[in-house]
N, C-alpha and C positions, 0 to 999 in steps of 0.2 A: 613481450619484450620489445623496447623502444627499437626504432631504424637508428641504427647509428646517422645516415644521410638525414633522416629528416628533422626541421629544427622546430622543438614544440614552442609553446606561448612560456611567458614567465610574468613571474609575479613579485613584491616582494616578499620576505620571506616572515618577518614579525610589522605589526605598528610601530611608527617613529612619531615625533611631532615636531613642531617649531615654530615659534613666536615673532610678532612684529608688528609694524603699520604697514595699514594701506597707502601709496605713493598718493594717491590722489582725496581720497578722504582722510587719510589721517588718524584711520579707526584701529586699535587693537587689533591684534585675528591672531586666533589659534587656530595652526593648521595641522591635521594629522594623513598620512598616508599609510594607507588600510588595504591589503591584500584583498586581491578579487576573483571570485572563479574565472574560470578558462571562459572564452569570447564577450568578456563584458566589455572592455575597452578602457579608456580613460572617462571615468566618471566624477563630476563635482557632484558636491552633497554639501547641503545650505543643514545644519543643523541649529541656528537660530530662528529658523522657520518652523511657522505651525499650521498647518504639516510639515513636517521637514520634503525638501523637496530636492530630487536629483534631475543632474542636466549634463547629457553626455558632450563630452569633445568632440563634438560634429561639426561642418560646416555650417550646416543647415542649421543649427541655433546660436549663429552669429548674428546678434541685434547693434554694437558699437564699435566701430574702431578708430575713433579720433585721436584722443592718446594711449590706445592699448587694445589689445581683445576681449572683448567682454561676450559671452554668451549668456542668453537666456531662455529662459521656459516660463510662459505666465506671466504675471509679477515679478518671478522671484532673477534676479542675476547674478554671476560673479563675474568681475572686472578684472584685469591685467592677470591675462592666465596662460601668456604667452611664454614665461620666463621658467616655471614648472614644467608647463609641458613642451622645452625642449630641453630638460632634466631628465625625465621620464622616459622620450625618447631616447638620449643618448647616454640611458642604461640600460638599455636593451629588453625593456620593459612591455610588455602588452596591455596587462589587465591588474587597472589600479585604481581606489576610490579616494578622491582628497576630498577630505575632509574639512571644512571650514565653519567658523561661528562667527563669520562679518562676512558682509559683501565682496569685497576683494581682497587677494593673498596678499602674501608680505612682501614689501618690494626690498628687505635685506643691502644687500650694498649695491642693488642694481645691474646684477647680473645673475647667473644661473647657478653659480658656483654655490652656494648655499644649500641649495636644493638637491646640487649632487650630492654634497658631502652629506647631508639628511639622510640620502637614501643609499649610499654605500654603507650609513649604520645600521638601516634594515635590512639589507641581505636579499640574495637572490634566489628565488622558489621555482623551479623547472615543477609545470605542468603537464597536463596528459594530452591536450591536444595541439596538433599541429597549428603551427603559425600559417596566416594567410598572407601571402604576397599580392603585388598587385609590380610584374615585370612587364615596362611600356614597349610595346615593337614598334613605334612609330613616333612623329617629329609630336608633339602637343604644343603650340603656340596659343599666346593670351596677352592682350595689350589692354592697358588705362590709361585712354588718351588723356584724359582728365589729371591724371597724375602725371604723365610722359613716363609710364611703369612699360616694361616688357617682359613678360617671363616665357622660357622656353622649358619644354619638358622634355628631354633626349633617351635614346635608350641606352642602358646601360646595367652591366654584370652587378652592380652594389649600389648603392645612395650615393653620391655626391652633390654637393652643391657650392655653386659659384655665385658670387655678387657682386654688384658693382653699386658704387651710391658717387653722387653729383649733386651736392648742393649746390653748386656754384661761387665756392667760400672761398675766399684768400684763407680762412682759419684750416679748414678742414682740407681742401683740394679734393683732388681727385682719388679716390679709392678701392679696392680692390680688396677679398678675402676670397678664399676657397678649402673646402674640406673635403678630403678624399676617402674619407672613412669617420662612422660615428665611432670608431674609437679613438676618433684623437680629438673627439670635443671636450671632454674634461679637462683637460692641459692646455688645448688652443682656444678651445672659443669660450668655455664655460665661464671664467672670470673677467672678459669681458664686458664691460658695465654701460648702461644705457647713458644717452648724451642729449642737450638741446643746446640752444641759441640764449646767449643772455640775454638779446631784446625781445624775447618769446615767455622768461619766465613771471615779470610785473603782470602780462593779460593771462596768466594760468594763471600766478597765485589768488589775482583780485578775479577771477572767474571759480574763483571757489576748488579747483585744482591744486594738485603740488602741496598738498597740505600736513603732509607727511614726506615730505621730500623735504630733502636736507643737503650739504656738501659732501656727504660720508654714500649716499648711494644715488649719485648722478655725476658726468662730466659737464659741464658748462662750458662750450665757448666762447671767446667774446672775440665777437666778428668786426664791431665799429668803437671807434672812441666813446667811451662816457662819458656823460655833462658831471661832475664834481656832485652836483646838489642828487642826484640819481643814486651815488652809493649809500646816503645816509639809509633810506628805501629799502634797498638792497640787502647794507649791515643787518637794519629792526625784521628783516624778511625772514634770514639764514639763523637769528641770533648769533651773529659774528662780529663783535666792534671790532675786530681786526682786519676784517676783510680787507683784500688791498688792491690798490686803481692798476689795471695793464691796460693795453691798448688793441693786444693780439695774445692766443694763445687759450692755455686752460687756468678757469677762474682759481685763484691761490696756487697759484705754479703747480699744480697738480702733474704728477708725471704719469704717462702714459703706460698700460704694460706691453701692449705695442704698438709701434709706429702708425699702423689700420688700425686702432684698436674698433673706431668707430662699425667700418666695414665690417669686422669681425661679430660687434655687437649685431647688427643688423643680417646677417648671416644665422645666428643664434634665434633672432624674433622669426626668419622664415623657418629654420627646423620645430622650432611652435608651432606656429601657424599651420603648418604644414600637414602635422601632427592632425589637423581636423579633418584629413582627408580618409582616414580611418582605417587606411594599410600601411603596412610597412612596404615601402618602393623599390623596385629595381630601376634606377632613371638616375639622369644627372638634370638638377633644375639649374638654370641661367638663368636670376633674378638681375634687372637693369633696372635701377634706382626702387626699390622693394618698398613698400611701407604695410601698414596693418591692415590698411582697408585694399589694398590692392592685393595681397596677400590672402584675405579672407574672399575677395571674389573669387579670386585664382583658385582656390581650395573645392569650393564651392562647385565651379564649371569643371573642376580635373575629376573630383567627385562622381558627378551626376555622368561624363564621360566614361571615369573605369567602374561602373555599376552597369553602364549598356555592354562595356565588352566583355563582362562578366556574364551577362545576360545570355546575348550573341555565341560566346562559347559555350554558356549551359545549353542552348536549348539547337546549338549545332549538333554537342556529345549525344541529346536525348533523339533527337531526329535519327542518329545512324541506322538503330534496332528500331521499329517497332512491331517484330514478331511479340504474341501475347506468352511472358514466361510460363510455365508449367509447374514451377515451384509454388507453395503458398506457405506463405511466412506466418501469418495471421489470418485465419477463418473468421466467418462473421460473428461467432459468438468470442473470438479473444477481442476482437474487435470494439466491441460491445462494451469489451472493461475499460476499451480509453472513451467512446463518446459515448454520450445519453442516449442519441438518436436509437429509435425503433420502430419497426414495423406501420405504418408505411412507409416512415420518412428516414430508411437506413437507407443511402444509396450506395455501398460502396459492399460487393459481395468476401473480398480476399485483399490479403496485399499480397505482393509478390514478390517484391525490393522493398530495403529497407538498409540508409546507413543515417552518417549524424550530419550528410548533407543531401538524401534526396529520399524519395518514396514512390512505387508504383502501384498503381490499384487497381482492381477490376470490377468493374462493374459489367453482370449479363444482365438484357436488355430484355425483356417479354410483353408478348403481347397483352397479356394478364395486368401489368404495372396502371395501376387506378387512374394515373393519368390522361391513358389513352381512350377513355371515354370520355373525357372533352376536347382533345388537344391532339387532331382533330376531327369527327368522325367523317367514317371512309375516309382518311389519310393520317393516318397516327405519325407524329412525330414528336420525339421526345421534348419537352421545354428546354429553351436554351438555359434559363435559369435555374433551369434544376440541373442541368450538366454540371455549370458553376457550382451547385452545390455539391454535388459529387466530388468536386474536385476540391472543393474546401475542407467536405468531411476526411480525406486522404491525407490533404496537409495536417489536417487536425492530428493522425494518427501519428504522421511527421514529427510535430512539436509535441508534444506531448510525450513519443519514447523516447525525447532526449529529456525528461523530467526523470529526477530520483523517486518524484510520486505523485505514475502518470493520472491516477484516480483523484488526487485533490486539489484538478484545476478545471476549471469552465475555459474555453475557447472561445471566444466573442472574434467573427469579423468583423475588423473595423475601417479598411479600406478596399474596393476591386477599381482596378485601373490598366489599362490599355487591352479592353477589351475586343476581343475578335472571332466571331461565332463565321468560320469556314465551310463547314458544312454539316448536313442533316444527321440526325443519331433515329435511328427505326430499332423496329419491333425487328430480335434477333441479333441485333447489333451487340459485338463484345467491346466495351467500351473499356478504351485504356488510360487510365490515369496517371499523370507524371506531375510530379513539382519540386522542384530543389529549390532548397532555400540561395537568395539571393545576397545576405549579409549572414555571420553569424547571430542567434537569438539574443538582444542583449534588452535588460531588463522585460522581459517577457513579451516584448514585441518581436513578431516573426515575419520577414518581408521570404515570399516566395514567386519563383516563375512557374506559372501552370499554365499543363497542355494537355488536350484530351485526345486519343487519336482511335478512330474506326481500321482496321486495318491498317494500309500504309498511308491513308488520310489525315489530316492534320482537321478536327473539327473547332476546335476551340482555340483561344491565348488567351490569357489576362496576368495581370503581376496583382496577387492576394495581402492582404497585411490581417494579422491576427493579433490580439493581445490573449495572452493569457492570467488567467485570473484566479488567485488561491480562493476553494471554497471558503468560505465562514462556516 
């Protein structure tokens, strides 16, 4: 039976879909959004690729942000993905695949409000596991001197976010937006619609930009007088022979739906952007003059930041104990039903713990162990690299019983990094295995922190990455 206190992950509930062009290409795209198991996150899925190829909402496969966010993997990209995934977000969504057949989603009227109403037709699917927070105790500061950006990260009970944008426009001035809760981005910020400079759109449209942009999903300001011969341009650009001459204001007296709507917009691209930090936050961010590319560093460094104090707290919790348990969950022959490894090369005797975020394992240590005829005589001491293996074959046991079917996948290591061999492992030694996984498992890659500890010794650290792999 679920904790009433605890809040699990959600999904939605059927497939939806939705049509349109790309703002910048121009192209078709059908998009659909496709329910996901519990910790996969927000994934794009190129299905006019061969291979079709997925790319999650990460920071780290942030490759463009000149006019939008674009991730990639490889080859393959999708462009302006900021407008979805602060949809996504502020339905209180976890784990979800969008689905596309072009390059980039639909840019709709140029705000987010499309994509809500999309996905309040899908419905909401409560899952089994709990959601992962990431609640900041401390100030996070991040500056782009290059942009004159500053963003702050404060602590705080819920999300908020503040914004402030300064072009320096007589059109726009000075402006301000703030949301005090994702649930009032559907009604305040959602339909909010994206905005440029009219002396900005002639070098996007003839730089091969804007080519699915239109009057119907963009605001236009025009900040300086126009020369007379410049609308004609302008009219054959929009398909508008009516376009009409101002001086100040929004292009075709366009009305505002609020006063900020701009700030508002821009508030809306950081809860995207945001989105690729890959928790849901306890913090209030203070974005000063925000853009995409400032935005996606900030995502990036807050990132790499809340993965150490995740770290930091994992492997403070595993430090407290390390008496060796008494229980054993798995002997070495159940053992044996999740990895190939055998005799000589089984290093891991029992587990002892076991949940769907950590594992401990034991390994005894003899003098008998084949190694210790080379390694080294009169002076045995265990290879550090077979410790590491030890402690790989354990995570192995880790990812794998959180598969529905632990027998029909190979474990490939594919990355060891910040290595640190502390001390010796001897003949007699009860060697203790610890690793909690550091992210949840998403498309079968597994990031874990491993420690090996000899009594109250700490002999080992490294941070492991695994992929897993369906047999053939």
């Amino acid at each position: 039976m679920k904790s009433s206190k605890t809040i699990f992950q959600k999904t939605i509930a059927h497939p939806v879909s939705m049509e349109g062009v790309g703002l910048h290409s121009g192209s078709p795209v059908v998009l659909r959004f496709i329910p996901a198991p519990e910790d996969t996150g927000f994934v794009f899925r190129r299905t006019d690729l061969n291979p079709i190829v997925e790319i999650p909402a990460l920071a780290e496969y942030v490759v463009e942000t000149s006019r939008g966010t674009t991730l990639g993997l490889g080859e393959a990209q999708v462009l302006t993905v900021e407008h979805a995934l602060s949809a996504l977000t502020a339905m209180d969504l976890d784990n979800v695949i969008i689905e596309l057949n072009s390059p980039e989603l639909p840019i709709a009227d140029g705000s987010a409000l499309p994509f809500i109403e999309t996905l309040q037709k899908a419905g909401i699917a409560e899952q089994n596991a709990p959601r992962q927070y990431f609640e900041l105790k401390e100030h996070f500061h991040f500056e782009d001197d290059l942009k004159g950006t500053e963003i702050d990260m404060l602590p705080d009970s819920d999300y908020r976010v503040s914004v402030l944008i300064d072009f320096d426009s007589k059109a726009l001035g000075r402006q301000h937006a703030r949301m005090d809760s994702l649930a009032t981005f559907a009604k305040e910020i959602a339909p909010c619609r994206t905005f440029c400079f009219l002396h900005e759109l002639e070098t996007m449209y003839n730089s091969k930009l804007i080519q699915g942009g239109d009057l119907n999903n963009a605001l236009v300001f025009i900040e300086n007088p126009v020369a007379e011969e410049h609308w004609g341009n302008l009219r054959d650009m929009f398909g508008h022979p009516d376009l009409q001459f101002q001086n100040a204001g929004v292009l075709n007296h366009r009305e505002l739906y609020f006063d900020n709507e701009p700030a508002r917009h821009k508030l809306l691209d950081v809860v995207g952007d945001f989105s690729l930090i890959g928790r849901r936050l306890k913090a209030h961010a203070i974005a000063h003059k925000p853009g995409h590319s400032s935005n996606a560093a900030f995502a990036l460094a807050f990132r790499k930041f809340m993965l150490s104090q995740e770290r930091k707290k994992s492997s403070k919790a595993a430090s407290k104990v390390i008496t060796v348990p008494t229980e054993t969950v798995f002997d070495s022959n159940q053992i044996m039903q999740f990895l190939p490894h055998r005799y000589p090369f089984l290093l891991v005797d029992k587990i002892v713990e076991i949940s769907d975020q950590h594992v401990v394992g034991i390994k005894n240590v003899s003098i008998n162990e084949g190694f210790f005829q080379g390694h080294f005589p009169g002076n045995p001491v265990m290879p550090g690299v077979l410790t590491i293996e030890a402690l790989a074959q354990a995570g192995g046991v880790l990812c794998l019983n959180l598969m529905d079917d632990p027998g029909g996948y190979w474990t490939y290591f594919t990355r060891i990094d910040k290595v640190k061999f502390k001390g010796k492992v001897l003949p007699g030694d009860t060697l203790i295995l610890r690793l909690r996984l550091i992210e949840p498992i998403r498309r079968g890659i597994c990031r874990m922190d491993a420690q090996a500890f000899v009594q109250d010794q700490k002999v080992v650290e490294a941070e492991l990455m695994a992929q897993l792999v369906r047999k053939s």
